[in-house]
N, C-alpha and C positions, 0 to 999 in steps of 0.2 A: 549808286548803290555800292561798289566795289571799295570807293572811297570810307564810307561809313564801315563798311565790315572792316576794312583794313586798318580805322583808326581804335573799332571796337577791341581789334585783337593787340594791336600796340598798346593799347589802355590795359588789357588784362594780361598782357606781359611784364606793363612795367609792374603794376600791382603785386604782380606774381613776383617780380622781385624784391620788393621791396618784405614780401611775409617774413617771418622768425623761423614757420616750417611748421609749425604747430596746428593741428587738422582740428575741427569740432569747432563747437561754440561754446563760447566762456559759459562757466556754470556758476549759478548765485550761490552766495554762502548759504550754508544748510546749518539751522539753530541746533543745536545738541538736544537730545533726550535726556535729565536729569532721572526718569525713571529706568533708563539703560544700566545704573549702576547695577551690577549680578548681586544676587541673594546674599552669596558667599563677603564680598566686602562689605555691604550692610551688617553683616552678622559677625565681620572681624574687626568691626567700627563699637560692636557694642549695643548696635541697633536691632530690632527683631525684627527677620528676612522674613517674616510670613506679612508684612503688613506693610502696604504703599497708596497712597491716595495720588492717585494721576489726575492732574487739573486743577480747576478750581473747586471744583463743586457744583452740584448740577444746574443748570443755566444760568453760568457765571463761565464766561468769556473773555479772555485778554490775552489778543492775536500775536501780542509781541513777546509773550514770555511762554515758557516751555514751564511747567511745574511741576514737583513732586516732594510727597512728606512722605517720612517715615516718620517711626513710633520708638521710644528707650520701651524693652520691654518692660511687660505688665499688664499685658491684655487692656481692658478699661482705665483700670489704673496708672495709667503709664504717666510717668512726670514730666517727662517733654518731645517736643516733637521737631525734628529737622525736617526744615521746608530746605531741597534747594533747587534752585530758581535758573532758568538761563534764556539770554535774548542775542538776536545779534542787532537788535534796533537800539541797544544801549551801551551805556559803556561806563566804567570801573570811574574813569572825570566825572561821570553826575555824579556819582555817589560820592566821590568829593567836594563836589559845589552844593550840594543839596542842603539849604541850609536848617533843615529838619532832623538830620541827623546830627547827632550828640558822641562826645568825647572819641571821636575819629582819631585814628591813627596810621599811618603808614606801615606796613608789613612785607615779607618776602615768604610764600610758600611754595617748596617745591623748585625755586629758581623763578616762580611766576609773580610781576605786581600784585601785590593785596591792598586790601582796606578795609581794617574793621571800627566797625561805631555799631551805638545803640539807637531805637529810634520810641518815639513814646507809645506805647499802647494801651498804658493805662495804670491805674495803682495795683490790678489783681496781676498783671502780666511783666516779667523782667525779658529782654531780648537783646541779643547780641547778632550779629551781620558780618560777614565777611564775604566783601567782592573780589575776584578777582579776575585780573585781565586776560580777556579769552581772545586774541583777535580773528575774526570781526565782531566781537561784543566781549559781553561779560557771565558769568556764574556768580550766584548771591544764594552761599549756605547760611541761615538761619535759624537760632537754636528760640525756643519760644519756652517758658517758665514760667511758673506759680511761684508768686515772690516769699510765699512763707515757708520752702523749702529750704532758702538759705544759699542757693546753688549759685557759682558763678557763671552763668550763661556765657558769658566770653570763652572760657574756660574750656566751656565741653564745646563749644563749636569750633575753635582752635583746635583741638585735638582730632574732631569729625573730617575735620578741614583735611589736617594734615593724613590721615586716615587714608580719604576720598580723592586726593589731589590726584592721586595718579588714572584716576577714572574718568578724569575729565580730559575734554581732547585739548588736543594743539600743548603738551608740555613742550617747556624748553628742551633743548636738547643739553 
C-alpha cells in the first residue's frame, strides 16, 4: 500500500511540474451574437435601431449559425435588409472554395481577412456577402435587394461592413 501511495504522489509531482500554472478548464469558443450589435451603431450604419429579427424564423433551426437582420429604414417598405451571420463551425476558406458563389474577391476590413462574392437567389433578388475571418470561425454580413431598384448591393454592404466591423469581436490589434 505505502508503495502505491508513494508512486501516486510522485506521479502527481511530476505532473505538477510539468503544468504552465494555469488553473481551470479550457473553455470552448463561444459563437458571437450578431444581434449584440447596440441600437446606436445600427442607427450610425444607416439602419433603423428599432427593428432586428433574431434567428431564423419560427421553427427554423440551424445550430451552427448565430443570426440577425436588420431593416434600411421604411417601416414595411424598407428596400433592403442586412442579415449578418456568425459560426464558429465555419470558416471565411469555404466561402472561398464554395463553388456556388460568384465573382469573389479577396478583401481587407478593419485589418481583418474578408471575402466578398454574390450568391444566386433568383431574378427578383441582387445580393452581395462579405465573410470575414473571426478566429475560431467566421461573420457573413449580407445585403439582400429588389433588382429594380438599381442599387449596388456590394456597395451598401461594403459600407455596413466597414460601419459594423468594429462590433464584431476578436479585431486585430
Amino acid at each position: 500500500m505505502r508503495r502505491r501511495v508513494a508512486t501516486l504522489v510522485a506521479v502527481a509531482a511530476l505532473l505538477a511540474g510539468c503544468g504552465d500554472g494555469v488553473e481551470g478548464s479550457p473553455v470552448a469558443a463561444e459563437r458571437w451574437d450578431p444581434c449584440s450589435i447596440t441600437p446606436d451603431a445600427i442607427a450610425a450604419t444607416g439602419l433603423d435601431p428599432s427593428y432586428r429579427m433574431e434567428g431564423w424564423g419560427e421553427g427554423i433551426a440551424v445550430p451552427e449559425w448565430a443570426s440577425c437582420v436588420f431593416h434600411a429604414p421604411g417601416g414595411v417598405d424598407y428596400s433592403y435588409g442586412l442579415s449578418v451571420m456568425s459560426s464558429i463551425d465555419h470558416t471565411i476558406a469555404e466561402a472561398r472554395a464554395n463553388s456556388s458563389n460568384r465573382d469573389g474577391r479577396d478583401l481587407e476590413v478593419g485589418g481583418r481577412d474578408g471575402y466578398m462574392y454574390k450568391t444566386e437567389f433568383g431574378a427578383a433578388i441582387r445580393d452581395c456577402q462579405i465573410a470575414l475571418d473571426v478566429p475560431p470561425g467566421v461573420v457573413v454580413f449580407a445585403a439582400l435587394y429588389n433588382t429594380a431598384d438599381g442599387v449596388d448591393a456590394c456597395e451598401v454592404v461594403l459600407k455596413h461592413v466597414n460601419d459594423l466591423e468594429r462590433a464584431v469581436p476578436g479585431a486585430p490589434k
